[in-house]
C-alpha positions in Angstrom: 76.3 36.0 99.7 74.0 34.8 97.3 72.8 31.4 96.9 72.2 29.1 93.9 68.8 27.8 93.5 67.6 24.2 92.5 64.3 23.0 91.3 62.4 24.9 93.4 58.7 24.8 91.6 57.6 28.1 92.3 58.0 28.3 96.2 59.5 30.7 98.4 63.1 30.1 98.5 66.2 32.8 100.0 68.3 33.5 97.0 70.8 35.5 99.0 71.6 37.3 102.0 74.1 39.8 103.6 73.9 42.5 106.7 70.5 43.7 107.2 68.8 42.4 104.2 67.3 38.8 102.7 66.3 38.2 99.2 63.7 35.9 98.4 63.3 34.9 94.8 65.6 37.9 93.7 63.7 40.2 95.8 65.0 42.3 98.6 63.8 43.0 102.3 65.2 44.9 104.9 62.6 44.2 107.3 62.1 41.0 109.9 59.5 38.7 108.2 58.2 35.3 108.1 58.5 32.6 105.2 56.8 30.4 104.3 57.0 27.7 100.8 53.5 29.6 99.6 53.6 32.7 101.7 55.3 35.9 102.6 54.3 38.0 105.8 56.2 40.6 105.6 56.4 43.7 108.5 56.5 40.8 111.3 56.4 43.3 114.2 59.3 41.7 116.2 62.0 44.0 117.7 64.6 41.8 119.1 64.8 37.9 120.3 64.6 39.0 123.4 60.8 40.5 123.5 59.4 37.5 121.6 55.8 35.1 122.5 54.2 32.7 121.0 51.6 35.2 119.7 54.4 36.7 117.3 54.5 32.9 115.6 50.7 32.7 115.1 50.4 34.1 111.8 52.9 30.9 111.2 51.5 28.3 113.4 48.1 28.7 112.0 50.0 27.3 108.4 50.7 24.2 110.6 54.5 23.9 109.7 56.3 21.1 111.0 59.3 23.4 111.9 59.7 27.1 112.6 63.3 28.1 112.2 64.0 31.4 113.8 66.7 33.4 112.4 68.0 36.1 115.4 70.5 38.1 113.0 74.3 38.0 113.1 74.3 36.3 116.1 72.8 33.5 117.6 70.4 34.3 120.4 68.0 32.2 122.5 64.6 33.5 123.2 62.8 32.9 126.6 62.6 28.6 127.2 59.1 29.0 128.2 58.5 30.4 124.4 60.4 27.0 123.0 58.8 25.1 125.1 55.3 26.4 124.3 55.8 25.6 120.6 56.9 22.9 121.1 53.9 21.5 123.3 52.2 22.5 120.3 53.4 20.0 118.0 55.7 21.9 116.0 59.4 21.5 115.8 61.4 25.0 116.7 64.9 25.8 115.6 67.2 28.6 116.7 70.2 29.6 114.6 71.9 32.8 113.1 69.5 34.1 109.9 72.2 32.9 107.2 71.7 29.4 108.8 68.1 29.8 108.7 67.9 30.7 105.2 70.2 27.8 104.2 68.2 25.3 106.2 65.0 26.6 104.7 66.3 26.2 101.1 66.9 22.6 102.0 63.6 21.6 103.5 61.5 23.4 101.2 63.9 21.6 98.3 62.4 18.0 100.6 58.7 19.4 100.4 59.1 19.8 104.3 56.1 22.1 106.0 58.7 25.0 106.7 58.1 28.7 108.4 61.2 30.6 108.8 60.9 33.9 111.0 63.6 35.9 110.1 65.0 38.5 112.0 67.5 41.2 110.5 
């Protein structure tokens, strides 16, 4: 699918999406990655929802976002409570949803000049 993009003021923003693969500002990955507004980490060494700490989010916590949306693929998966719950404790909001919700939701924070990480995975 790909996405329409508004005023966007050179920030990250998803511009489409399909199986296996994001784009972000026309530019394809196949891998799982974090986004930020100003930032790309790209190679986020995550291998499945399942297997995931809080040290895998500290390349985004250190940005200080005020919500981390976490993308698990096609299908909406819930990683550990104690993981949630840890981030949370830390003062920063934490959303789980498929990835194509996570890029849509992005989109529409960063477009509210929200403090926004999405960790995507594919």
């Amino acid at each position: 699918m790909k996405l329409h993009l508004a005023n966007f003021d050179q920030q990250n923003v998803f511009s489409g999406y399909g199986d296996g693969y994001v784009t972000i500002n026309k530019v394809r990955y196949e891998n799982n990655l974090i986004v930020l507004p100003d930032q790309i980490i790209d190679e986020w060494s995550v291998i499945s929802v399942t297997e995931l700490s809080v040290e895998h989010f500290d390349s985004a916590l250190q940005h200080k976002p005020e919500i981390i949306l976490l993308g698990t693929g096609t299908q909406l998966t819930f990683p550990d409570y104690v993981l949630i719950a840890k981030i949370i404790q830390s003062g920063t909001g934490f959303e789980v949803m498929d990835t194509q919700a996570a890029c849509r939701t992005y989109n529409i924070l960063v477009e509210e000049d929200r403090r926004v990480a999405a960790a995507i995975i594919l």
